[in-house]
Each structure stands twice: as C-alpha cells, then as structure tokens.
C-alpha positions in Angstrom: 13.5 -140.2 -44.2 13.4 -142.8 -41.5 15.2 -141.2 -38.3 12.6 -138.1 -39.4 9.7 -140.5 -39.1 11.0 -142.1 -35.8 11.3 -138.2 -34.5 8.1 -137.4 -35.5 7.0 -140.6 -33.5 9.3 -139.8 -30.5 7.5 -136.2 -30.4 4.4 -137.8 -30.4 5.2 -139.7 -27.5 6.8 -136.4 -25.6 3.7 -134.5 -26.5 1.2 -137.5 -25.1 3.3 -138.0 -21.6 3.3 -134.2 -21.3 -0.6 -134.1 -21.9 -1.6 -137.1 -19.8 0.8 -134.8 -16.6 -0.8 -131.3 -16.9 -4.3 -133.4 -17.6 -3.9 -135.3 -14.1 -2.7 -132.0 -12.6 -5.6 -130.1 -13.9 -8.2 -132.6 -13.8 -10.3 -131.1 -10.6 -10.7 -128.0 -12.4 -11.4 -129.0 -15.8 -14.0 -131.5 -14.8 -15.9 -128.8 -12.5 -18.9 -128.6 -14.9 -19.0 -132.6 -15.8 -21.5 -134.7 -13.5 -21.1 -134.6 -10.0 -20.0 -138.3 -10.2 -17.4 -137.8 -12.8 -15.8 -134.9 -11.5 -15.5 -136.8 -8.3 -14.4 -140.1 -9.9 -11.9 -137.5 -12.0 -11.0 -135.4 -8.4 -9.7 -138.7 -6.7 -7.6 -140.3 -10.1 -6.2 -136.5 -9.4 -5.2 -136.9 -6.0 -4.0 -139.9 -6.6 -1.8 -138.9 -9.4 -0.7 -135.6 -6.5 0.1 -138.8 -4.0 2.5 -140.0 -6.3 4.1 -136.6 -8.1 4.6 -134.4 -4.9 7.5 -136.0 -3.4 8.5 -136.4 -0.7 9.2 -133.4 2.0 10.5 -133.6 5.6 7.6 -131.5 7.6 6.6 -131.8 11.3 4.1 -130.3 13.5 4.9 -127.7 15.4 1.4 -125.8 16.6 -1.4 -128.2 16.7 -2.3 -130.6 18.9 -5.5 -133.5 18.3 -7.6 -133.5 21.2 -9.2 -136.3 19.5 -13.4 -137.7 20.5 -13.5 -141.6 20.0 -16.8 -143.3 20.1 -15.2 -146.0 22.6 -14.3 -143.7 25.1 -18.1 -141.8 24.2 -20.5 -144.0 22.7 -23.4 -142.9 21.2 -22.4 -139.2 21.3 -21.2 -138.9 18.0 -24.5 -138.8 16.4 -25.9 -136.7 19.7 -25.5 -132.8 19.7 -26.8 -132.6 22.8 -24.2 -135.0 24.4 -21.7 -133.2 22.4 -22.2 -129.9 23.9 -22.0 -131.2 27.3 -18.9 -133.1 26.2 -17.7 -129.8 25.1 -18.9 -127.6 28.7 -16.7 -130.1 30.4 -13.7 -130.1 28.4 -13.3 -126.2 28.1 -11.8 -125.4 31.4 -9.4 -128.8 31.5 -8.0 -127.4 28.2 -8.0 -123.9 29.8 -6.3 -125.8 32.3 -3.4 -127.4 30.5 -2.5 -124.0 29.2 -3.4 -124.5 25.6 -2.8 -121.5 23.5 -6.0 -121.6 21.5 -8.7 -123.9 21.6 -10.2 -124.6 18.3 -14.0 -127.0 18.4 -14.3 -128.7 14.8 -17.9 -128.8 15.8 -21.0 -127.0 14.8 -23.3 -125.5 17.5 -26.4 -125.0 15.1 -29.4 -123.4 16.1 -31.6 -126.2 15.0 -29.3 -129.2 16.4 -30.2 -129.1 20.1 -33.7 -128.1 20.7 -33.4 -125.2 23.4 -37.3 -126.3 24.4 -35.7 -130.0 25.4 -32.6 -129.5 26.3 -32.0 -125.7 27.0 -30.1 -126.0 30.0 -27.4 -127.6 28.1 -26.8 -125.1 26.1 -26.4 -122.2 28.2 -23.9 -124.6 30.2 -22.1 -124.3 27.4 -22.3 -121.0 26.4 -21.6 -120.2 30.6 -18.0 -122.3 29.6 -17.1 -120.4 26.5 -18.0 -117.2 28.3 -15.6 -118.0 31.5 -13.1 -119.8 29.6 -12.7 -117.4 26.6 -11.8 -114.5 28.9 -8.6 -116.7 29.6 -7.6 -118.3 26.4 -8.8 -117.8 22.7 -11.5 -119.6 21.4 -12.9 -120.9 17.7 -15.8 -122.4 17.6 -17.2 -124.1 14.1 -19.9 -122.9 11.8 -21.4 -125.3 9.0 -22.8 -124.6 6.2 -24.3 -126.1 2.8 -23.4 -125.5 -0.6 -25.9 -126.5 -4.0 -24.9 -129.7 -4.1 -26.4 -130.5 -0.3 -29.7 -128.9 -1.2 -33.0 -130.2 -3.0 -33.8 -129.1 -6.2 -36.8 -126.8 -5.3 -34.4 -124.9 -2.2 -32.1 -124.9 -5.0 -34.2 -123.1 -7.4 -35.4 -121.0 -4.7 -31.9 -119.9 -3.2 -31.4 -119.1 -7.0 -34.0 -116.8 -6.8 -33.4 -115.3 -3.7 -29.3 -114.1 -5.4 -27.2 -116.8 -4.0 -24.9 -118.1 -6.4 -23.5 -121.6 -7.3 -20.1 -120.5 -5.8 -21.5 -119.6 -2.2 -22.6 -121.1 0.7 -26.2 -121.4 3.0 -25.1 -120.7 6.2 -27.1 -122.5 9.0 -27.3 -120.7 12.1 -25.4 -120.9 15.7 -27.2 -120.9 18.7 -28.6 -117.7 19.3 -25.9 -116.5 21.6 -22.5 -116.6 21.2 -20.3 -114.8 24.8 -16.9 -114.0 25.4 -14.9 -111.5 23.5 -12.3 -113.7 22.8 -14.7 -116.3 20.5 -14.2 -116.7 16.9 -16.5 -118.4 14.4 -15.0 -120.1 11.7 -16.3 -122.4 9.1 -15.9 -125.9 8.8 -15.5 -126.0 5.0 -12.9 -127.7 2.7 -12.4 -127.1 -0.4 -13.0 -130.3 -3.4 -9.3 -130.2 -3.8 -8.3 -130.8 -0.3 -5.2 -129.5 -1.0 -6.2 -126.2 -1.2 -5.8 -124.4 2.1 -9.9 -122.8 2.9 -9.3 -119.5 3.3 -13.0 -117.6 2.8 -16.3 -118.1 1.1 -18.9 -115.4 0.1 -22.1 -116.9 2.3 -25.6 -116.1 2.3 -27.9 -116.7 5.9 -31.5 -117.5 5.9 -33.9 -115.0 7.1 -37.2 -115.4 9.2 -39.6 -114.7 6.0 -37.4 -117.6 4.0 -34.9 -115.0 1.9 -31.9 -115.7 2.2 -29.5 -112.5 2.1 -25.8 -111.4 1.4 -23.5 -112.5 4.6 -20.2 -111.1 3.0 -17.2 -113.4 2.9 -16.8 -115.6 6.3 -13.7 -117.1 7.1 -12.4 -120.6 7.6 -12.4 -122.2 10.6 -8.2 -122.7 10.2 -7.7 -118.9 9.2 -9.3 -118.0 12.5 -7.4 -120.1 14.7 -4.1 -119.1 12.6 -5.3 -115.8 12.8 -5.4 -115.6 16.3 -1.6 -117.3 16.9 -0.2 -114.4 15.0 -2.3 -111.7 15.7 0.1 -111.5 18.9 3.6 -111.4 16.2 4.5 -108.4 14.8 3.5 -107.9 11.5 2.8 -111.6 11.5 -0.3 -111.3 9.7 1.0 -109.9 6.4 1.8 -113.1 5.3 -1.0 -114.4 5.6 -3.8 -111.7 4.6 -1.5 -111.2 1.4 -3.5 -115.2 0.5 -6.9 -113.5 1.9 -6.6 -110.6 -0.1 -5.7 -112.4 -3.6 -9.1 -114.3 -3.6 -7.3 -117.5 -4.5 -7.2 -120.2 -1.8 -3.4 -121.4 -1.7 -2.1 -125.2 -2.6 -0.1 -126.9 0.5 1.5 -130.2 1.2 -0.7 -133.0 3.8 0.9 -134.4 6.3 -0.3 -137.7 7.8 -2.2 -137.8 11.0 0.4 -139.9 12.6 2.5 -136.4 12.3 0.6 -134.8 14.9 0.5 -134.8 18.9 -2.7 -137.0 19.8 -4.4 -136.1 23.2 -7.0 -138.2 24.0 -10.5 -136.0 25.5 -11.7 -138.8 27.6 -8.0 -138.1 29.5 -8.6 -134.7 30.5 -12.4 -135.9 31.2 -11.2 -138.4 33.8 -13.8 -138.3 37.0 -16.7 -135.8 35.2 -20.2 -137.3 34.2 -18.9 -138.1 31.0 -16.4 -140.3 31.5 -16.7 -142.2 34.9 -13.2 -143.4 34.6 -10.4 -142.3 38.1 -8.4 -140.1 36.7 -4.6 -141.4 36.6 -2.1 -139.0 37.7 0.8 -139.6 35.1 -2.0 -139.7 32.1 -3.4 -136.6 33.1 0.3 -135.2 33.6 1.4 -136.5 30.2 -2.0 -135.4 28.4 -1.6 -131.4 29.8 2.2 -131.4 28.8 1.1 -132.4 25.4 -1.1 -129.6 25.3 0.7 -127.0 26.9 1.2 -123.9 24.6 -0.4 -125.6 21.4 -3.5 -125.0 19.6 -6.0 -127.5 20.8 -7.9 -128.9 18.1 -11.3 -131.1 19.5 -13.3 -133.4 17.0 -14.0 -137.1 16.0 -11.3 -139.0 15.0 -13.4 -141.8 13.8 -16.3 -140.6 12.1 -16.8 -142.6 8.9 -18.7 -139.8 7.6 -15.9 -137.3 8.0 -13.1 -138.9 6.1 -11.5 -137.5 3.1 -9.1 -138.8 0.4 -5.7 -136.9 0.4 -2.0 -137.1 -1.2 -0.9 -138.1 2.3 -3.8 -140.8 2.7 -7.5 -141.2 3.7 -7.7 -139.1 7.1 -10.4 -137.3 9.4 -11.4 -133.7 9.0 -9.9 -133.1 11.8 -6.3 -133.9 10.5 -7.3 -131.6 7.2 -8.0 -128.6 10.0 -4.7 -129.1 12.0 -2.7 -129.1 8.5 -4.6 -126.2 7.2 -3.6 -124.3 10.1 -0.2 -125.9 10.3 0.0 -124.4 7.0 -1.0 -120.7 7.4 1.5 -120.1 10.6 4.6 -122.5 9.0 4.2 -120.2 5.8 3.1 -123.7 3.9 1.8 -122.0 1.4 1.8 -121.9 -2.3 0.1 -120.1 -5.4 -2.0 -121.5 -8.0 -0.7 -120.7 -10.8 -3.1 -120.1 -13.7 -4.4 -122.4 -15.9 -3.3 -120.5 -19.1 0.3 -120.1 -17.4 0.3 -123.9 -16.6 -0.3 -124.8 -20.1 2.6 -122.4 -21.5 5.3 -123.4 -18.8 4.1 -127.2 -19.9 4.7 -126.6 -23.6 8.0 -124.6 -22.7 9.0 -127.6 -20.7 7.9 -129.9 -23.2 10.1 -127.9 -26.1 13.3 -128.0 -23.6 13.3 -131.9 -23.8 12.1 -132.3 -26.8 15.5 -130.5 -28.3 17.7 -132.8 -27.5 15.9 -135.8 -29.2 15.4 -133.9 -32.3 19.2 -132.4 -32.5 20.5 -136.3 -31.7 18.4 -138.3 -33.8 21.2 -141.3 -34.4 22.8 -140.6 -31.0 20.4 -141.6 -28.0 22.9 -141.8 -25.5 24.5 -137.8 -26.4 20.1 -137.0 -26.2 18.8 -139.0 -23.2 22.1 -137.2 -21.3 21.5 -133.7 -22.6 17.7 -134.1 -21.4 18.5 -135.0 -18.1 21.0 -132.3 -17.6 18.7 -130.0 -18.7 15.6 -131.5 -16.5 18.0 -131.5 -13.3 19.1 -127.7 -14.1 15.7 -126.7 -14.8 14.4 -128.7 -11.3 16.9 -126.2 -9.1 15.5 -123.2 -10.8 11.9 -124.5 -10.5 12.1 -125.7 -7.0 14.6 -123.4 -5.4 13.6 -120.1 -7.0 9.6 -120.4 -8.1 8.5 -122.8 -5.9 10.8 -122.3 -2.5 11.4 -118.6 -2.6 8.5 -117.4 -5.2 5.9 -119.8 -3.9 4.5 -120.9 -6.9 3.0 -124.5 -7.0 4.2 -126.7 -10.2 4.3 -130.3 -10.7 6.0 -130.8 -13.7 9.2 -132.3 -12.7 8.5 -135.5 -11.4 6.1 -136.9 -14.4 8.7 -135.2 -16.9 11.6 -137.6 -15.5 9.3 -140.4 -16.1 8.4 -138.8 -20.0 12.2 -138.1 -20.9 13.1 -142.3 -19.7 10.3 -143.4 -21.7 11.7 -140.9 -25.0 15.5 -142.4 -24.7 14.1 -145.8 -24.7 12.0 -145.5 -27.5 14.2 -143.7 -29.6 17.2 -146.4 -28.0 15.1 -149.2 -28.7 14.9 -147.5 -32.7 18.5 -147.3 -32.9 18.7 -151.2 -31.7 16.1 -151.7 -34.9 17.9 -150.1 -37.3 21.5 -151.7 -36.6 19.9 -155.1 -36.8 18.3 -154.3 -40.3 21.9 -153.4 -41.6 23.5 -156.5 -40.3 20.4 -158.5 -41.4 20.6 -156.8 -45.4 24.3 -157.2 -45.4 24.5 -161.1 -44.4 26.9 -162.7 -42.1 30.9 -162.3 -41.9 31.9 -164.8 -44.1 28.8 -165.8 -46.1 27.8 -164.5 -49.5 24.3 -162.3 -49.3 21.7 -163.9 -50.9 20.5 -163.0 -54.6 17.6 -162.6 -56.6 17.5 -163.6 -60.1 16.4 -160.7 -61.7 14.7 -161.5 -65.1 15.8 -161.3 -68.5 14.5 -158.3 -70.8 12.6 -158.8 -73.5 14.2 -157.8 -77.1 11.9 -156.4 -79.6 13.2 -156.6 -83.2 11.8 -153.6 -85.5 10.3 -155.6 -88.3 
C-alpha cells in the first residue's frame, strides 16, 4: 500500500515536469488569443525557457556579411529617411565595388517617408543607383508593412470591412518607381516567435479611394535574398520552396551577432559627403575583402527600437535577417510539428520513463539507470533520425533529463524514509524495543 502511494506520487511528479516542458514549448501559441500583454509576457518566459533547452550547436556563418549603420559614424540619420536614402545612393556602387554577391537594404523606401515635393531629387538619386548598380549585382530592397496590432481601432474596424483578415498584413507603399531588373522587394517582417524563419504573408495594399485589396502572398525579405544565392545552383531551390509551399514557416537555431562578419558603412563611405573622413587604404582593403562574394546586408546596428529578444540573446533586426537567410541556404531548417502530435510524442515520452519507476518501486538505483538508458537511446533516434535527417523540431530531451533526476530522487529520498522507519520501529542493536502496557480486559460474570 505504501510503495503504491509513493508511485502514485512519483507519477504525479513525472506528469507535472512533463506538463510544465511541453507548456513552456507551446506557450507562444497557446497564449495567441490572451491579451497582447500576456501573450508577450508568456512569448519571452518561452524564449527564455528555448535559451536554456536548445543546446548547444557548433554553427558559423558562411554567406552574410553586416554592413552595419551606427549613429556615431551618422548622427541624426537614423530617424531621417531622407538622409538614409542618400546614405544608401552612395553606398550602392562601393558594395558593387567590393564584389558583394547580393546586396540586401534592411530599409523601407516608403512612399510617404521622403516627401518627393521636398526632397525629390534624392530619391531619384537613388533609384538612378539601384538602376546602374542592379544591372551588375542583385539587389533586395525592404518593404514594411503593418499588421492589426499597429493600427487604431477605427482603421481596424475599417480594414475589417474592407476583407483583410487578422492574420495579414497592410502593406505601405514604395516609392513609386522601383528600376533595374535585377531588384527584389522583400518584407521586413518577423514572425512573434523569432525563431520561426519569415517565409510569406498573405498582404493587402491600400487603394486611392481608401479600400484596401487582396495583394496575394509577398515574400520575406530573407527568402528573397536566399532566393536569389540559389537561384544560380542547380535544383537548389527545391529545398527551399518545399518550406514555401507547406504554408508553415520553419523553426531554426540563432546565432549570436558576434557570429557574423561586421563591415562597417562609414568604411566603404570614406571621402563622400557623408562621411568626411580620408579614406585609409588598409581599412578600405580589409573592409572589401570582407565583403567580397558575400551577401551584403545594410541596416542599424544600434537602433533601440529594433531589438528583439532571442534564444541566442537580445540582438538587432538586422542579425534576425542575416540568420534567417543563413538559415534558408545552410538548410537550417526545421518543421513544426503539430500541436496535437507534440502532445502525443510528450505522453509517449512521458509513459517510456515513467515504466521504469513503476516496474522498480523498492529499487531506485535498477529505475533511475533503466530511465536514463532509455532517455539516451531515445535522444539518438530523436536527434539523429527526426530531427537531423527528418527535420522535425522537438525539445523534449533536455527538460526530460532534468524530470527523470528529479523522479530518482524523490523516489531515492522515499526509500531513505522507509529504511529509517524500520530501524526506528525495531529499536537499536542491543537495546530492548519499547512497550506499551496494553490494558487489562474486563470480565463480566453472567449473574
């Protein structure tokens, strides 16, 4: 009766550790339709909990390079689309120069950010430089957008009416022309779980009598650029458009940003009228080796309002881009599984360990050793076969360990209980056990 009642406890236990693991894993998707600031207060204790569970994996950069903007080297700019897009007129040919393979702009050109009546001359500068520059080496430009959660209430109510859904995104314009036949648009977009590689998003655009209408599905600013490195590799598409086609936008694993090749812009910029600074022969050598034959990825690297919380720490957007697109051409990529598969490979899992626990109640030693053989058997199938070679993402293993450590202890620190209360009931070596004088019974006499 009592080793069933400390089982019953220890399965309690299993069952809680198991719940809290697929909870935290799970957590950004089961909180969707909770307040905005729950479900983000729930998204980061998920990331967190990713931080800690994914492990770590030897990656490297191998295709993107950070032709990073700094506010020392441009101040003011950052909050200046104007000055950005002559930033960006200048830059195009130097990166054309240093034989970059694709030059990707995490910045968005919109329509309404530089007035053409105040500043039009800047902007066909720049659309002169994408058209001469383009014809030489690929080029993605960004696209922004807004989703529900950026918009008023009555623009909300009235993009409702007008057909776009919750799950979309409000499109806001480029500048009217975009040359060059080699320019891409992508959209600068992450998804809430920034480990989810952005693939597409259905999108609506505004019209000229306030409708908005159906833009089909526009993608990512990283599937563009990755897009265009393999388009040139036989066949070396497939891969990718297999993720397009599914619908479902792949999990990955961050790197940090101290993972990537750092150019600085102001560099290349040396002698323009943006940056007054002489231009230093063995920097500007350096800084075009750097870039020679990777993708070129420009944006702030210091733009507090661009930051985002990840597994591999708090990093700029334009870190999130490089991995994204480190991701599609490195084949980084990983399902998302279901959550109704999820939940049955979690109870399966849970059953597995649990076995050994239940078949050894008296014997924590023979159960804790039988559950770890069984987790590190099951951890080469999962890793090498579903994860490595099927591409399925799971998280299971690592909060398992921690959940089949805490079962042998409890049901070790049991045993330790129940061997005390025998030597405690039995008395010391030597001694005589203690007795209680029982009372004598009462005789009745029939009268």
């Amino acid at each position: 009766m009592h080793s069933a009642k400390i089982a019953g406890k220890g399965l309690v236990l299993s069952a809680i550790a198991f719940s809290i693991a697929f909870l935290a894993e799970n957590a950004g998707q089961l909180s969707e339709h909770l307040p905005e600031s729950v479900h983000n207060w729930v998204t980061s204790l998920a990331v967190n909990y990713q931080r800690w569970s994914s492990g770590p994996r030897n990656l490297e950069s191998r295709y993107a390079a950070i032709v990073a903007l700094e506010q020392r080297s441009f101040p003011g700019m950052i909050n200046e689309s104007c000055g950005q897009r002559k930033i960006v007129t200048r830059l195009l040919p130097r990166l054309a120069d240093a034989q970059a393979s694709v030059i990707v702009i995490d910045l968005a050109f919109a329509r309404d950010n530089c007035r053409p009546d105040s500043n039009q001359s800047i902007t066909i500068q720049l659309q002169s430089s994408l058209n001469s520059v383009s014809d030489r080496i690929p080029v993605v430009i960004g696209q922004s957008s807004v989703d529900f959660s950026q918009v008023s209430e009555p623009e909300r109510r009235a993009l409702e009416a007008a057909g776009m859904l919750k799950d979309t995104l409000r499109l806001r314009p480029l500048f009217d022309s975009i040359p060059g036949s080699n320019t891409r648009i992508g959209l600068i977009r992450a998804n809430k779980d920034v480990r989810r590689v952005p693939l597409e998003w259905p999108t609506f655009e505004p019209q000229s009598d306030g409708n908005v209408r159906y833009a089909g599905l526009r993608p990512s600013l990283s599937l563009q650029a990755a897009r265009v490195v393999r388009n040139s590799f036989p066949g070396g598409l497939e891969s990718i458009e297999r993720f397009v086609t599914s619908g479902i936008h792949p999990y990955t694993t961050l790197m940090k940003p101290e993972s990537f090749i750092r150019a600085r812009a102001s560099d290349l910029l040396c002698g323009t009228d943006v940056v007054q600074n002489a231009c230093m022969p063995d920097t500007l050598r350096a800084t075009r080796e750097q870039l020679r034959g990777k993708v070129a990825l420009v944006g702030w690297v210091d733009d507090s309002n661009d930051t985002h919380e990840t597994p591999a720490g708090t990093m700029p957007g334009i870190f999130l881009q490089a991995n994204y697109i480190e991701s599609l051409l490195d084949g980084r990529l990983l399902h998302a599984v279901p959550l109704s598969w999820q939940f049955g490979l979690t109870l399966v899992w849970f059953v597995l360990i649990e076995l050994p626990f239940h078949y050894w109640r008296e014997n924590w030693k023979n159960a804790l050793l039988t559950a770890l053989l069984v987790w590190a058997m099951v951890s080469i199938v999962a890793y090498y076969v579903l994860v490595v070679n099927m591409g399925w993402y799971l998280a299971l293993l690592p909060p398992s360990l921690i959940a089949i450590l805490a079962r042998g202890c409890y049901q070790w620190s049991e045993g330790k209980k129940r061997t005390t209360g025998r030597r405690t009931s039995q008395g010391k070596p030597g001694t005589c056990a203690s007795v209680t004088p029982q009372p004598v019974a009462s005789i009745s006499r029939g009268s």
